[in-house]
Backbone as ProteinMPNN parsed JSONL, in Angstrom:
{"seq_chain_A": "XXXXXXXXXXXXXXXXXXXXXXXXXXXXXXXXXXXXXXXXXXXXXXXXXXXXXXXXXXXXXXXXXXXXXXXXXXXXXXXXXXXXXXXXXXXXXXXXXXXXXXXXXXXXXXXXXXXX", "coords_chain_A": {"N_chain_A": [[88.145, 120.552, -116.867], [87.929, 117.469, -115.64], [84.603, 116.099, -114.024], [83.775, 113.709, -111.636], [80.41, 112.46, -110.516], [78.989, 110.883, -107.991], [78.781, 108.633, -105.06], [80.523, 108.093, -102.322], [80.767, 105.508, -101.14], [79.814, 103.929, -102.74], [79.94, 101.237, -104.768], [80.85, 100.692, -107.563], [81.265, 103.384, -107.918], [83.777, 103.608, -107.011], [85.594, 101.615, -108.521], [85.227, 103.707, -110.684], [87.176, 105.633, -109.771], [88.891, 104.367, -109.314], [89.651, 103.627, -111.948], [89.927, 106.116, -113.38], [92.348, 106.979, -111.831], [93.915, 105.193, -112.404], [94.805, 105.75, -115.058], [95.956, 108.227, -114.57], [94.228, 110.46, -114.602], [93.459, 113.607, -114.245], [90.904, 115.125, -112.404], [87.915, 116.386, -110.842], [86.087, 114.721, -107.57], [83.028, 114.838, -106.854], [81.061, 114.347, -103.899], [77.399, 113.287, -103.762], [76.102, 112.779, -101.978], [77.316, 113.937, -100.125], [78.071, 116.609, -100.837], [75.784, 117.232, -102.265], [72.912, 118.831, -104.339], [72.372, 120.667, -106.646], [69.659, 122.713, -108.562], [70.714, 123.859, -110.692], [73.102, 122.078, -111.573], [71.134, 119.94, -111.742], [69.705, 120.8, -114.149], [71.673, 120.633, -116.115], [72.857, 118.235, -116.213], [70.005, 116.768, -117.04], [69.951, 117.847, -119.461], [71.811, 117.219, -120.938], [71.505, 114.278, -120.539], [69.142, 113.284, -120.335], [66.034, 112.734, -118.259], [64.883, 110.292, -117.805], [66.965, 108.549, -118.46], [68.624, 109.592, -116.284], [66.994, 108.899, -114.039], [66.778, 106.755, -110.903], [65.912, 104.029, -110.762], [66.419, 101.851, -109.487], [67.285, 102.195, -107.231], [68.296, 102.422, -103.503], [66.624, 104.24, -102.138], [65.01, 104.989, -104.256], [63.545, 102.556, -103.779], [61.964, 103.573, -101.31], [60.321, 105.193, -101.589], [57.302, 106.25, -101.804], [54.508, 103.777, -103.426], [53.256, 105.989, -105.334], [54.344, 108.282, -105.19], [56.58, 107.192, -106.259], [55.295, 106.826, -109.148], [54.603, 109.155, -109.953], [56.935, 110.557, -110.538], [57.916, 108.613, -112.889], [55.937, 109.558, -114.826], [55.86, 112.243, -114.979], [57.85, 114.998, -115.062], [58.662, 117.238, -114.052], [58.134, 116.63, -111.571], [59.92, 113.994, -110.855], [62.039, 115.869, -111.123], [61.516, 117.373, -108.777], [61.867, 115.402, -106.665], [64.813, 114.025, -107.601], [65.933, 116.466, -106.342], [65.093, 116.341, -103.867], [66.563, 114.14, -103.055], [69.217, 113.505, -103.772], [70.572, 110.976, -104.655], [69.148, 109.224, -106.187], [70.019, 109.808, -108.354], [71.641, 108.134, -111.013], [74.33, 106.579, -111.358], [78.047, 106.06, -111.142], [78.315, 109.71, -112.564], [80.16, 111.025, -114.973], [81.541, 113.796, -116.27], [82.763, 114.881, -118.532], [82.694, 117.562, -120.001], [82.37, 117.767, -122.482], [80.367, 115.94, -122.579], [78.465, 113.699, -121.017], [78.934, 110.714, -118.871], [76.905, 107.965, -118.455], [77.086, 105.841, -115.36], [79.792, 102.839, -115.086], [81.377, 102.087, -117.643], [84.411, 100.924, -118.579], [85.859, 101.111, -120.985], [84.669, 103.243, -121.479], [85.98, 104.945, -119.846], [88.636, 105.253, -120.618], [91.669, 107.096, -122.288], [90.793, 109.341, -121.089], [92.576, 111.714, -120.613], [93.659, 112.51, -123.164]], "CA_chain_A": [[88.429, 119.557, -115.825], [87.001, 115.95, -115.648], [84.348, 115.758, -112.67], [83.161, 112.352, -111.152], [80.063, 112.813, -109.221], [78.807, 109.817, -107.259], [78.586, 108.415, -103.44], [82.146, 107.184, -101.589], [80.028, 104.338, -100.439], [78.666, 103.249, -103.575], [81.042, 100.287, -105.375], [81.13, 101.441, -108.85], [81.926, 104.915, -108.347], [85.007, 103.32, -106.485], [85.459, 101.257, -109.515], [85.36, 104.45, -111.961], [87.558, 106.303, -109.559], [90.267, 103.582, -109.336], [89.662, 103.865, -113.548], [90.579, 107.79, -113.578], [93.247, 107.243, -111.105], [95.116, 104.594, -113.343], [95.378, 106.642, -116.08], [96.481, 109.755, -114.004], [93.346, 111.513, -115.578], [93.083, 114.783, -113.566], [89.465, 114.832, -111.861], [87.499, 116.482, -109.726], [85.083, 114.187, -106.928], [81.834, 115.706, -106.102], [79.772, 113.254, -103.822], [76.229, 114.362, -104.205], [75.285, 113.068, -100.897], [77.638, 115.101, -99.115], [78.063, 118.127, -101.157], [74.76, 117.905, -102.857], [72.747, 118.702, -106.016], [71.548, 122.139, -107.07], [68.848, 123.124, -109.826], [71.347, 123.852, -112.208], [73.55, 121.423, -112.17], [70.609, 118.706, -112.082], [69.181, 120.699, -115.24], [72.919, 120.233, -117.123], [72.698, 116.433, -116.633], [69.284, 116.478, -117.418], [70.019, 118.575, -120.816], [73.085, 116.426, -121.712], [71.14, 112.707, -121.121], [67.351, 112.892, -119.942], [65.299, 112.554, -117.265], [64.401, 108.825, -118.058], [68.212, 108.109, -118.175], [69.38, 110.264, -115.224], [66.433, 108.847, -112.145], [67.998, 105.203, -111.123], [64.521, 103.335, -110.404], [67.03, 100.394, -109.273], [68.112, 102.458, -105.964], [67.618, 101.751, -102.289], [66.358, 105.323, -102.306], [64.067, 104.651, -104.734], [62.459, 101.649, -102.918], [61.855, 104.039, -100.048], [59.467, 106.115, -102.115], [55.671, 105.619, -101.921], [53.631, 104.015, -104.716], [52.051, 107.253, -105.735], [56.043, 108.929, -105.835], [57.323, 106.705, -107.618], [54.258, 107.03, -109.869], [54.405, 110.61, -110.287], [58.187, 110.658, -111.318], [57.823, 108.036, -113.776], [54.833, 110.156, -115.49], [55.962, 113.795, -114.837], [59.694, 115.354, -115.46], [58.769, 117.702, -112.746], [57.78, 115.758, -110.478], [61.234, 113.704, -111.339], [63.389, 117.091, -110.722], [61.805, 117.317, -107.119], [62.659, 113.894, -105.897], [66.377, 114.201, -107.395], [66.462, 117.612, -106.219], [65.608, 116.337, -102.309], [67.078, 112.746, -102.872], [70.551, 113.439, -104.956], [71.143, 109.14, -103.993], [67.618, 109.3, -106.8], [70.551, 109.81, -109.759], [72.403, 107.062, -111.494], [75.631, 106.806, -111.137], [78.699, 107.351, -111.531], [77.814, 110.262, -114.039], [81.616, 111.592, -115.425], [81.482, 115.106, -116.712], [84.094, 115.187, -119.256], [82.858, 118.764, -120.295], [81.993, 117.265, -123.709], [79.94, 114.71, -122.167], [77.657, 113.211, -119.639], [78.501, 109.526, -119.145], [76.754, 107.286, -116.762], [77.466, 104.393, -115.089], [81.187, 102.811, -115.327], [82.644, 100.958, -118.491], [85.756, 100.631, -118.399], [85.927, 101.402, -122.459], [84.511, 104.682, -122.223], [86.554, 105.714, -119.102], [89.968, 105.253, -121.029], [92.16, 107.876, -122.758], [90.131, 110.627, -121.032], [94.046, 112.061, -120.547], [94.463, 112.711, -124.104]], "C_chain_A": [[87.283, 118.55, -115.778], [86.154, 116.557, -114.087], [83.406, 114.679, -112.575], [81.896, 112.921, -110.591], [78.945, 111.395, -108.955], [78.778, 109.585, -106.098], [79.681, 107.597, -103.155], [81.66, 106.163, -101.112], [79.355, 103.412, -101.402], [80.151, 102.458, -104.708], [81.471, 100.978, -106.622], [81.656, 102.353, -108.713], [83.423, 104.348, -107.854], [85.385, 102.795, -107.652], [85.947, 102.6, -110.642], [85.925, 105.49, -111.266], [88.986, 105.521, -109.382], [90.658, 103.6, -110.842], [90.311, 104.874, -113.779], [92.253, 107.418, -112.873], [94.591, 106.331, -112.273], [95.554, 105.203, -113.849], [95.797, 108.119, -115.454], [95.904, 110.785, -114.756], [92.975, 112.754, -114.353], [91.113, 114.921, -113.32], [89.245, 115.556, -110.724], [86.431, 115.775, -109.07], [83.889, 114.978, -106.175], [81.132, 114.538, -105.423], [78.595, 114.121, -103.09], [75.575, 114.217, -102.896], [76.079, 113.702, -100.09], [77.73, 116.585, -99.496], [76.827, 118.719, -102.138], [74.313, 117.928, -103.708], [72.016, 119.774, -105.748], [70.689, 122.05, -108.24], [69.705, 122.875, -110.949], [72.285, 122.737, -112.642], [72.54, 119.901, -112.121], [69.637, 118.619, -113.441], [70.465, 120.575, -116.446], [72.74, 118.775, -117.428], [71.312, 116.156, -117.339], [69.247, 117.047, -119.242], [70.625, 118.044, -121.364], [72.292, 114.809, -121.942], [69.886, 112.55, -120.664], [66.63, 112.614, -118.795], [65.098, 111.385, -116.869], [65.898, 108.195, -117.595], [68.488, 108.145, -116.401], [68.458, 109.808, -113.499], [67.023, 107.144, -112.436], [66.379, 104.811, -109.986], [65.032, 101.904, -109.663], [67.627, 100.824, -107.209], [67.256, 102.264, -105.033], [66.516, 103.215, -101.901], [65.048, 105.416, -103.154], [62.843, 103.331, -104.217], [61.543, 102.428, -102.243], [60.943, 104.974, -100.261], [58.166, 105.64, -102.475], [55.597, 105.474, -103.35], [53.626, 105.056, -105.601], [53.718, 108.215, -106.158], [56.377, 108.544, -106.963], [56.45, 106.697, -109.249], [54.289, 108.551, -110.739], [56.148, 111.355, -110.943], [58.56, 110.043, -112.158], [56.706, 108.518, -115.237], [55.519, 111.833, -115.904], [57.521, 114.526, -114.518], [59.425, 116.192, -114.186], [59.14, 117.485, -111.528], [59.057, 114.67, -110.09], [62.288, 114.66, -110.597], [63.164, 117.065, -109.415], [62.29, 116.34, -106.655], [63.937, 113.935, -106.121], [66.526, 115.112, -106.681], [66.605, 117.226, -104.33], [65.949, 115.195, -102.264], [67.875, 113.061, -104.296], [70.499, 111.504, -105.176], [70.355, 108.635, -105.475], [68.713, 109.105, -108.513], [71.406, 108.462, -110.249], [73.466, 107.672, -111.232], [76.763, 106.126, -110.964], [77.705, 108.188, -112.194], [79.734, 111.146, -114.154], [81.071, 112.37, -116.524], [82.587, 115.465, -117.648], [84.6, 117.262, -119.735], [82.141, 118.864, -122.218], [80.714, 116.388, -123.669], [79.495, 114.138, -121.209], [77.895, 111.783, -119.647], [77.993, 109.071, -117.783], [76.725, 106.089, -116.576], [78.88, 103.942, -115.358], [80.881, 101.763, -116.434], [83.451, 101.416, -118.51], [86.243, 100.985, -119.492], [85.85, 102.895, -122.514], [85.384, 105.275, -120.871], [88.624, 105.812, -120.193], [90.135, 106.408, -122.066], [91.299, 108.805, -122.375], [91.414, 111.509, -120.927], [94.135, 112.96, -122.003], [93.112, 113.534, -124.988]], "O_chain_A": [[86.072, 118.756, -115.855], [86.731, 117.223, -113.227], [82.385, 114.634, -113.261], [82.108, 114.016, -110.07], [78.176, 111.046, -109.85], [78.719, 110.706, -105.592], [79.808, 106.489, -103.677], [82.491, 105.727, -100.316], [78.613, 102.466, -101.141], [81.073, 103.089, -105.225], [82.406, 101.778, -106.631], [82.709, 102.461, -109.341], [84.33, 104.822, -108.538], [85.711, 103.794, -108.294], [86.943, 102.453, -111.35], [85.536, 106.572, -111.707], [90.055, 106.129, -109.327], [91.859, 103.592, -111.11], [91.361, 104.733, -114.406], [93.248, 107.657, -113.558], [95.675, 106.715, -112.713], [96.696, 105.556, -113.554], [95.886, 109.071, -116.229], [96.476, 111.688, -115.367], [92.039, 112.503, -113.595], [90.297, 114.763, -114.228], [90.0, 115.543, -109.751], [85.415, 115.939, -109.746], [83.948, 115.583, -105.105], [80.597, 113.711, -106.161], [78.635, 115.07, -102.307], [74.742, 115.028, -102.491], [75.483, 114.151, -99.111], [77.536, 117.541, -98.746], [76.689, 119.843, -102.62], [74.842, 117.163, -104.515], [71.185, 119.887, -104.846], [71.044, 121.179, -109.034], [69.587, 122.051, -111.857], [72.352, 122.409, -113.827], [73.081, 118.837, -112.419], [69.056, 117.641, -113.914], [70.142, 120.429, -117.625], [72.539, 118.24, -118.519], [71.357, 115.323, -118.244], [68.49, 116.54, -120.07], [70.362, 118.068, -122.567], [72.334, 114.19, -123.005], [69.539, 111.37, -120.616], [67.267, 111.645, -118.382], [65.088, 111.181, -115.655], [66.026, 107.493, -116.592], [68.54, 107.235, -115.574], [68.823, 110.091, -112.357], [67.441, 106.55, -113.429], [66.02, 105.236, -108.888], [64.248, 101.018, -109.323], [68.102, 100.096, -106.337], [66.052, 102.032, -105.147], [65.507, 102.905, -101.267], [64.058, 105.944, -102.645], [61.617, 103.326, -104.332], [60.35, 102.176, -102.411], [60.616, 105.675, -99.304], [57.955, 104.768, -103.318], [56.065, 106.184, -104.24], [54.076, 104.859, -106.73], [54.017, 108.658, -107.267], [56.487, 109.027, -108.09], [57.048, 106.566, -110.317], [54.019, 108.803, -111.913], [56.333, 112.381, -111.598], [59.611, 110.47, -112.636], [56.699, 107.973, -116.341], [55.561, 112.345, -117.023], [58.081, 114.291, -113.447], [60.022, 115.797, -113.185], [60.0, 117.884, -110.742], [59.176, 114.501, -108.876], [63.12, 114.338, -109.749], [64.106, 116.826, -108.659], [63.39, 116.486, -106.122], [64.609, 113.903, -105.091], [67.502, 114.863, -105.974], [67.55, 117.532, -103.603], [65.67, 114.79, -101.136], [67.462, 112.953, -105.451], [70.323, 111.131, -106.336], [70.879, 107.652, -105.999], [68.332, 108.495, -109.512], [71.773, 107.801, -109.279], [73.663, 108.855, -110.954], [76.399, 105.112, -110.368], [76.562, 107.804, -112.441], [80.223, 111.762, -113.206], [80.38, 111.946, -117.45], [83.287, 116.442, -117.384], [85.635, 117.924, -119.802], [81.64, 119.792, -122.852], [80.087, 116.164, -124.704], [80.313, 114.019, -120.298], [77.123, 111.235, -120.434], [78.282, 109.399, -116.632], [76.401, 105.26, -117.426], [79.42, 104.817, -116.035], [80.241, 100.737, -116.202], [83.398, 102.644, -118.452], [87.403, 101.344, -119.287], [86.538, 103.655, -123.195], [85.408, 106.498, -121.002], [89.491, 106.672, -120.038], [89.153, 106.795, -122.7], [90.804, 109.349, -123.362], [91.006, 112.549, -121.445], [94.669, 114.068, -121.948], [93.304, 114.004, -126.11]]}, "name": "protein", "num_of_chains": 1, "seq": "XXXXXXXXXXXXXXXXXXXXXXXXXXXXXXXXXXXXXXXXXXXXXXXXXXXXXXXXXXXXXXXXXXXXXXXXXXXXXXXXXXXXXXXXXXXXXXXXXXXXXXXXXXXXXXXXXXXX"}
């Protein structure tokens, strides 16, 4: 089973959930700020596309993080896992879980024929 996981408030994921829905691609929606992010599944994403990939240095979430934070998660993968781990908002996103596949962010290219 496909799973989305993203924020109902955040454009894109709307975007790459109106994408799934076209194609009547079976999906499950996790949003991470209401249901969360655990260890393991923030060391799957991190195993499938990277640490570097997976923190979103562009978020409002990320503003909101001292100097010296943002410093220490740009240096140190650790240091990285805590901040996603107590700020899910910290991940890019979309990220679509095909099962095969970590993608993140929406095109529109790679969301098609997930069905088939």
């Amino acid at each position: 089973m496909i799973t989305l996981y993203g924020i109902k408030t955040c454009d894109t994921c709307r975007k790459a959930r109106k994408a799934l829905d076209a194609q009547d691609a079976p999906y499950r929606y996790h949003d991470l700020r209401e249901q969360g992010l655990d260890k393991t599944l923030l060391e799957h994403f991190i195993d499938r596309i990277g640490v570097t990939t997976l923190l979103n240095t562009r978020s409002t979430t990320w503003r909101g993080l001292t100097p010296s934070e943002q410093q220490a998660a740009k240096d140190d993968a650790d240091s990285a896992r805590s901040l996603m781990l107590a700020n899910p908002t910290l991940l890019k996103r979309p990220l679509l879980d095909t099962g095969d596949q970590v993608i993140v962010g929406f095109k529109r290219d790679e969301y098609t024929d997930l069905t088939h």
